[in-house]
Steps between C-alpha positions, in 0.01 A plus 500: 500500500633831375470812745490860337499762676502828267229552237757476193544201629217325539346654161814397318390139592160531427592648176774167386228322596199622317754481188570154538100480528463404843162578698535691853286493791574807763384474843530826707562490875634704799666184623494331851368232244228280679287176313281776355792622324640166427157375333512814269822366391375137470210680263765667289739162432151349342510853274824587346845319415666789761343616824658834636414591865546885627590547877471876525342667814359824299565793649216741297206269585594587895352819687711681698322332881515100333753211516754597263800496733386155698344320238624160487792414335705132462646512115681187605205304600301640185819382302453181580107467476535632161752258414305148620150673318723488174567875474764596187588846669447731746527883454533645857613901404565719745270825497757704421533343171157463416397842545725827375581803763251711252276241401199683385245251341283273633192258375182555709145377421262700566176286580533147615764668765282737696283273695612216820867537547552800222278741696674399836900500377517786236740480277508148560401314200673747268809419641364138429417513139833736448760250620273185342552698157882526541491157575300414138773734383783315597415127533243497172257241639287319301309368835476726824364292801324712842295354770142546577601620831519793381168530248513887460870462357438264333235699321678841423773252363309355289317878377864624511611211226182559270499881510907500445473234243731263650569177354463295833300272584376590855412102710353516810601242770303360747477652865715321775423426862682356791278204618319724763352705170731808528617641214841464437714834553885602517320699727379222732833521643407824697238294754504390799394154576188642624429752226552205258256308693233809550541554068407180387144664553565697147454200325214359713271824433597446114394165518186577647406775306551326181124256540334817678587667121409221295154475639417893613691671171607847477210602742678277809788721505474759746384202764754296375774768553362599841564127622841476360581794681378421767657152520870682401444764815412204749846325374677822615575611133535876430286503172650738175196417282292212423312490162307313201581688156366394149807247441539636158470880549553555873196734520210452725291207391172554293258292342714345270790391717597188382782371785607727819830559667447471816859662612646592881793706650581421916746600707606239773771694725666701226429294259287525185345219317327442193255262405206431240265259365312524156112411518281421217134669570163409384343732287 
């Protein structure tokens, strides 16, 4: 396994290879690789003959009172992960030479970003869909693989890739939980035994919302929300927001809401989690 860690690097690889007409798979992380991570990979060795893993904690998609500085790091432990999943190379920059002193342009969308997580860390998902365009830029994937954990991203990636006309192919990859239902997260590592404990409830109140959904449609949702809420708050969990979105358009549902995303943000401690379910309603 081949590790790069400057951008004329990594796109000089990606650029042999295309010309020897090779297929790539990217998959972008921030490292302190966990299974989640490793089944991305595991999705992109069934794509492409070469599977390129970024490890870069972004600095842009950070506000100025979040985790940059303590966010987990282990590049030797990701290393290694990335080389038993079958990884071809790692690019693990440094943000210094990612980003230019005067750097002065960035890639923002402007509607799938504003709701959940966009309207709670601004800036956030511009420094999101910036870096993940870079990274098109300079590894030339033909297959870009993201987790469901994260639905909105996975959404403004996705509008980012149609609106910009890139020629990736965006896969989504399956949600992964630890056997107690919560969602995997480099993050994870923050908790304390109990608040690990207390936040298995996030997936519980998911779980249980999903049937209320199915059978009550977009008319059950305030009462559903209430309860999960409720539920969350009993568990000792600080709630951010907790929401159901038209899947496709993340607007308030209507009438002809075909499938919800039913999406949470909780602090435990300090720490924030994500989590989300998608729910087909009745009509």
């Amino acid at each position: 396994m081949e590790i790069f860690r400057t951008p004329a690097e990594l796109q000089a690889y990606a650029l042999s290879n295309k010309r020897a007409g090779r297929t790539i798979a990217l998959v972008p992380t921030m490292g302190y690789l966990h299974a989640g991570h490793c089944s991305l990979i595991d999705i992109a060795r069934q794509k492409a003959d070469l599977v390129i893993v970024s490890i870069f904690v972004n600095p842009i998609q950070f506000g100025p009172s979040e985790d940059l500085d303590k966010y987990p790091r282990d590049f030797e432990h990701d290393a290694k992960l990335c080389t038993e999943h079958g990884a071809d190379a790692v690019f693990a920059p440094e943000p210094g030479v990612m980003y230019a002193p005067d750097a002065s342009t960035v890639v923002e969308e402007q509607k799938l970003s504003r709701p959940l997580c966009g309207a709670r860390r601004p800036g956030h998902f511009r420094g999101v869909t910036t870096v993940v365009a870079k990274l098109f830029n300079l590894a030339l994937p033909d297959y870009a693989v993201f987790g469901m954990k994260d639905a909105q991203q996975l959404l403004v990636i996705r509008r980012m890739v149609r609106d910009l006309n890139f020629p990736v192919e965006i896969v989504a990859a399956p949600l992964i939980r630890e056997h107690s239902g919560l969602a995997l997260s480099s993050r994870n590592a923050y908790l304390t035994a109990d608040e690990k404990e207390r936040a298995v409830i996030l997936s519980r109140v998911l779980d249980a919302a999903r049937p209320a959904l199915i059978a009550g449609g977009v008319e059950a949702i305030p009462a559903v929300l209430e309860v999960m809420k409720h539920e969350i708050e009993k568990a000792g969990g600080r709630i951010d927001y907790v929401e159901a979105l038209d899947a496709s358009t993340l607007e308030t549902p209507n009438a002809k809401t075909a499938d919800l995303l039913v999406a949470l943000a909780v602090y435990f401690g300090n720490t924030r989690l994500i989590d989300n379910t998608l729910v087909w309603v009745k009509q």
